[in-house]
C-alpha positions as CSV (number, residue, x, y, z in Angstrom):
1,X,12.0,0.1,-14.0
2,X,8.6,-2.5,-14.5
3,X,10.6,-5.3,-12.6
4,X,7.6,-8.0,-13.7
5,X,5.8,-8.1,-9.8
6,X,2.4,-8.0,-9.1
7,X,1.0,-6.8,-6.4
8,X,-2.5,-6.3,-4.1
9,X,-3.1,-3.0,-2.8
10,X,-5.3,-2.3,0.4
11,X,-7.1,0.9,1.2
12,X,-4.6,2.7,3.4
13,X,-1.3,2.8,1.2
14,X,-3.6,4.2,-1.8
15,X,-4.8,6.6,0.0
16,X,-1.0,7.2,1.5
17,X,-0.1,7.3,-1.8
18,X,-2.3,9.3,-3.3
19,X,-2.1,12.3,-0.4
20,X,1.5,12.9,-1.4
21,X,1.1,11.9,-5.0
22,X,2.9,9.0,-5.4
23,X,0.0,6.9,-7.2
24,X,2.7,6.2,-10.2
25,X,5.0,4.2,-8.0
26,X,2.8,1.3,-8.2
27,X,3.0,1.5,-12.3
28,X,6.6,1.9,-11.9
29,X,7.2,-0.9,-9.7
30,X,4.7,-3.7,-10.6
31,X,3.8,-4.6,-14.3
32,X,0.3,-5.5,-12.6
33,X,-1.5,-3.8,-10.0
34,X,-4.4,-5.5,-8.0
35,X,-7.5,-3.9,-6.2
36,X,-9.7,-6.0,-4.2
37,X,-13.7,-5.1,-5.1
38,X,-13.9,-4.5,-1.2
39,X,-10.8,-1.7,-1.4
40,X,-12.3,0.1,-4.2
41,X,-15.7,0.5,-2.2
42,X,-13.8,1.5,0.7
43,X,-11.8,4.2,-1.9
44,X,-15.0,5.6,-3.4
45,X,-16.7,5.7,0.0
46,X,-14.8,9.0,0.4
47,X,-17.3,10.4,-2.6
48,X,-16.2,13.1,-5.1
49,X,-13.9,15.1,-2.1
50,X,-12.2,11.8,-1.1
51,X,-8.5,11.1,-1.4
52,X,-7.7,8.8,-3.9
53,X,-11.0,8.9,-5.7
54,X,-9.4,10.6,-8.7
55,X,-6.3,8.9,-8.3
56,X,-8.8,4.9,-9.0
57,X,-10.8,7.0,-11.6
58,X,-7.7,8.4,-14.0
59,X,-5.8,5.0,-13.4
60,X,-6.7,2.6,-16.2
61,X,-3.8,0.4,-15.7
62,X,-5.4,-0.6,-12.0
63,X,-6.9,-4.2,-12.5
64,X,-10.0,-4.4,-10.4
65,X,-11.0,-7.9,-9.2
66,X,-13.6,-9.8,-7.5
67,X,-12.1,-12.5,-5.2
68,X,-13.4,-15.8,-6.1
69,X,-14.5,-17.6,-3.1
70,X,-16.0,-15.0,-0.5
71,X,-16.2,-17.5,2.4
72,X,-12.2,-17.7,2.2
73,X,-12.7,-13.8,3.5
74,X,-14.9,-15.0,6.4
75,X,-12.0,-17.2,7.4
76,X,-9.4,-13.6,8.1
77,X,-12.7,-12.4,10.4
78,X,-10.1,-10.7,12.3
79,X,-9.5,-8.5,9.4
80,X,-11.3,-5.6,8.1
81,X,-12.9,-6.3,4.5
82,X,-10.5,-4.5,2.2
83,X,-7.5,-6.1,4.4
84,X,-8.9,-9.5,3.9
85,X,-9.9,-9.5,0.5
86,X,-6.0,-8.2,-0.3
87,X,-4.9,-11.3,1.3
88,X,-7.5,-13.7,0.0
89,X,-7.2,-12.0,-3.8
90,X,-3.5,-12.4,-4.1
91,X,-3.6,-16.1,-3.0
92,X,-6.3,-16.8,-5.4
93,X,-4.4,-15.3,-8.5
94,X,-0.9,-16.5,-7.7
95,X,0.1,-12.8,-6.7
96,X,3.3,-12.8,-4.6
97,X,3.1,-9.2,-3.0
98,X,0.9,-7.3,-1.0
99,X,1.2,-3.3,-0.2
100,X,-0.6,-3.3,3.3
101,X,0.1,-1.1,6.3
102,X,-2.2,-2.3,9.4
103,X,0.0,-5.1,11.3
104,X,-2.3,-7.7,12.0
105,X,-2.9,-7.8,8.2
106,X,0.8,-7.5,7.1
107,X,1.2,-10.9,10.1
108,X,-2.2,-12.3,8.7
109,X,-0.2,-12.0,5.2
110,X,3.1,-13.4,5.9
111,X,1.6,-16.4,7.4
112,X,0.1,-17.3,4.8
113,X,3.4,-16.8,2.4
114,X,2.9,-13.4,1.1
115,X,5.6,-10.8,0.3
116,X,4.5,-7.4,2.4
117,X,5.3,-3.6,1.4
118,X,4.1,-0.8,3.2
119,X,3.9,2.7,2.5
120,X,6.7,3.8,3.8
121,X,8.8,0.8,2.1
122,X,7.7,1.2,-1.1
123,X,8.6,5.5,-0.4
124,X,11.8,4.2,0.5
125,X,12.9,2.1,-2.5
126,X,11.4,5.2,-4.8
127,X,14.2,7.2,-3.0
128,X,16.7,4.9,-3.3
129,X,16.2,4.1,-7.1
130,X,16.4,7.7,-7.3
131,X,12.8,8.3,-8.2
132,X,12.1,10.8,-5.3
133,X,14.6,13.5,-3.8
134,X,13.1,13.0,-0.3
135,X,10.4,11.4,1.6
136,X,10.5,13.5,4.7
137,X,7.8,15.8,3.3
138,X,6.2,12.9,1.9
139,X,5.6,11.7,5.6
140,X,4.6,15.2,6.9
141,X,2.2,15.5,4.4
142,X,0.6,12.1,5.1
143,X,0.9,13.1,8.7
144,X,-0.8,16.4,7.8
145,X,-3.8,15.0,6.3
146,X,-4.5,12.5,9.4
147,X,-2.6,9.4,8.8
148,X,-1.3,7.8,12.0
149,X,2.1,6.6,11.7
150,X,4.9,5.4,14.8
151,X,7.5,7.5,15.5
152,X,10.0,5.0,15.5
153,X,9.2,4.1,12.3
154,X,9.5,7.0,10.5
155,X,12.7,7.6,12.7
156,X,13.8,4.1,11.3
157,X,12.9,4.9,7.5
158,X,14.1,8.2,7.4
159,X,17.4,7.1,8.9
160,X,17.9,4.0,6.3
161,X,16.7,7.0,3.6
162,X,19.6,9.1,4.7
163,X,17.7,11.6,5.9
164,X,18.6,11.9,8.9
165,X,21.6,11.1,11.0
166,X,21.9,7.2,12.9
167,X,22.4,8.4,16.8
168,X,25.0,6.1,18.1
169,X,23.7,4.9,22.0
């Protein structure tokens, strides 16, 4: 299932992921998984209670890296931290894919020649590879625990997921 990727992970999708438990996806998916200095500080923020703290701690295969030139970050100033050191990380190391769900970072990203997965994407190509019966609950529970997500959107992924029927207008 490893298909050789790598990939930079922001804030948000782990802590998606890790609300609905999907954490392994990013093992299964990537042979390397990246997380910006700035993301894990943002992760760990949440202290001993916070979603996705465990999930960083018990998940040695998680490459934690320092971006090498901090002013490069200055230059996305329209970006949060985490967002921006996603961005400027995978550029540095040669990493072709990004998991980011805010939209001016997943624009920022493709400008600047970067394959972008969201949440819901990478839920969707679990389901499709047959790695997850459903992802409706998936999104419930994410909605449950505060996660904003568009309506069209989930109508859109839940639709190409099968999940529910295409309404001819």
């Amino acid at each position: 299932m490893n298909e050789g990727d790598r990939i930079a992970v922001n804030t948000s999708p782990w802590i998606a992921l890790s609300i609905c438990g999907q954490i392994n996806l990013l093992q299964k998916f990537f042979r390397e998984v990246y997380i910006p200095i700035a993301v894990k500080e943002e992760i760990l923020a949440g202290g001993k209670l916070g979603i996705g703290v465990k999930e960083l701690k018990t998940s040695p295969w998680i490459k934690i890296e320092r971006v090498s030139d901090p002013h490069k970050v200055k230059l996305l100033y329209e970006l949060e931290q985490g967002e921006a050191e996603v961005i400027v990380l995978a550029k540095e190391r040669g990493i072709n894919k990004v998991l980011i769900d805010e939209k001016i970072a997943r624009l920022q990203a493709k400008v600047l020649g970067l394959e972008v997965l969201g949440t819901l994407g990478l839920l969707l190509r679990a389901k499709k590879e047959g790695l997850l019966p459903a992802i409706r609950p998936l999104i419930q529970k994410m909605r449950d625990e505060g996660i904003w997500i568009k309506e069209d959107l989930i109508k859109g992924i839940l639709i190409e997921a099968g999940e529910i029927p295409s309404t001819h207008v």
